[in-house]
C-alpha positions, 0 to 999 in steps of 0.5 A: 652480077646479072647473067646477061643472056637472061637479061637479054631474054627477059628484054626480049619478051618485054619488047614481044608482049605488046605485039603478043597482047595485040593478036589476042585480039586480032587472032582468036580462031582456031586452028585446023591442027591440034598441038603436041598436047592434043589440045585445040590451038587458037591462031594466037598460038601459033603466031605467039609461037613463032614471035617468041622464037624468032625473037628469043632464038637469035639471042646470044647464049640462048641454044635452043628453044622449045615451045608447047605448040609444036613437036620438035625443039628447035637448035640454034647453036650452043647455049641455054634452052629456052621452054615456052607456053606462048599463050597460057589461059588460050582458051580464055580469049574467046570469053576475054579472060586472063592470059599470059605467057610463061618461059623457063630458062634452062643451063642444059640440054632439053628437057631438063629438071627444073633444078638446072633453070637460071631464071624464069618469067611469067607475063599476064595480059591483065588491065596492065601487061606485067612480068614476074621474073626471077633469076639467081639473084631475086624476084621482080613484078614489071610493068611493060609499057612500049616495049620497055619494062620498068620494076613496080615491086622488087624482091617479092615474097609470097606471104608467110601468113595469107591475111584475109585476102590469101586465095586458093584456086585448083584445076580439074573437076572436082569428081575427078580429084582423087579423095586425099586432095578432095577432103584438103580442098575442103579444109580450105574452104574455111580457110582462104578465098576461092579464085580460080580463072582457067589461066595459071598466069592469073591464079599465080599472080594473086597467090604471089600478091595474097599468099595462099596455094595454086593446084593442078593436081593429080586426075583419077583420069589423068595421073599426071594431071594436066600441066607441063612439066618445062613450060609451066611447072618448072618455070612457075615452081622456080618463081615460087620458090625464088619467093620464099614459097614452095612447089611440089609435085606432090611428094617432092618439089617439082625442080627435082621432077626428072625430064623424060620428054618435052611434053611430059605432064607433072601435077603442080601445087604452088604457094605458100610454104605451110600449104604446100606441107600440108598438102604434101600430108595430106597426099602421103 
């Protein structure tokens, strides 16, 4: 049986996407403040962001809504929280790359452990406007056309076994990798395709086709790495393993990963089953 307020969610950001899609053409400067992240925002952003809550906000059983371009979580009343990138790969449209919005669905209070979502949905500004949304029940690849969206490939798996087409594809500078995922990194070399495009939307949906793993591990720099814990890890870990697949944060799968702080960072590997092990030996 559906749960209705995710639904209703997911409606939503079919029907916002088209409008989000348009202002990354229109918006693509940047803006004079930096997010919470301390990252440079671009227009698109910000606009995105105060789509999605107007949007998603209002939604009966949604509480709360929480987004990585701004500080506070904004309250609504009782119900689910709602964590939202508005523009993953932001820094992309300026060389007109992938990008995409990803959203988590949380049964409680934010932040919250990844273990507490009820669904969850990426959305990648490709050739086409697709979404991968999983709930309690299953996965589904939509295309969003006019607002609507219509499934295009139901109860998707990653691939057990990658065939020729299986993709790997990790974040960070290469000297800054820490040398347990460095010497992983180049056992793959020989076993699946590189591709890598500066959004996690885009690697995302190729392992999700092709099988094989996403990585933005932990930094000699940066402990934690770079990617956030309820509006990227969480959400497309709960994707991952609603497929069949595996994420981790290293030791454990990132849905056990306790939530301190609306902002806070998590490493993230994401894929198929046999790569996230091997990682996770590799890195023990």
């Amino acid at each position: 049986m559906s749960n209705q307020p995710v639904e209703d969610v997911f409606d939503a950001v079919a029907e916002t996407a088209p409008e989000i899609r348009n202002t990354l053409v229109e918006r693509v400067g940047f803006e004079s403040e930096e997010n919470p992240s301390g990252e440079e925002q671009i227009a698109a952003d910000v606009f995105a962001d105060r789509l999605l809550e107007e949007r998603l906000l209002p939604i009966d059983g949604i509480g709360q809504y929480a987004s990585e371009e701004r500080d506070e979580i904004v309250s609504g009343g009782e119900g689910y929280g709602v964590a939202v990138d508005p523009v993953d790969g932001s820094s992309n449209i300026q060389t007109n790359n992938a990008a995409g919005t990803i959203l988590g669905i949380y049964d409680a209070d934010l932040p919250a452990r990844g273990e507490t979502l009820v669904g969850a949905a990426c959305v990648l500004y490709g050739p086409r406007t697709t979404m991968i949304a999983a709930d309690e029940e299953s996965v589904t690849e939509y295309l969003l056309e006019d607002g609507d969206r219509k499934a295009v490939r139901e109860n998707v798996t990653i691939p057990d076994e990658p065939d020729d087409h299986g993709v790997y594809g990790f974040g960070g500078r290469v000297p800054d990798w820490h040398e347990d995922f460095r010497a992983y990194a180049r056992e793959l070399e020989h076993e699946l395709r590189l591709r890598y495009s500066g959004a996690m939307i885009g690697d995302i949906n190729q392992v999700l086709t092709y099988g094989g793993i996403f990585a933005y591990p932990a930094l000699q720099s940066s402990p934690q790495g770079k990617l956030r814990l309820q509006y990227e890890g969480n959400p497309i870990g709960y994707i991952a393993e609603a497929a069949g697949g595996r994420s981790s944060a290293g030791d454990r799968s990132i849905l056990a990963v306790s939530a301190d702080d609306v902002h806070q960072r998590v490493p993230v590997h994401i894929g198929t089953t046999e790569y996230v092990d091997r990682l996770e030996t590799a890195l023990d």
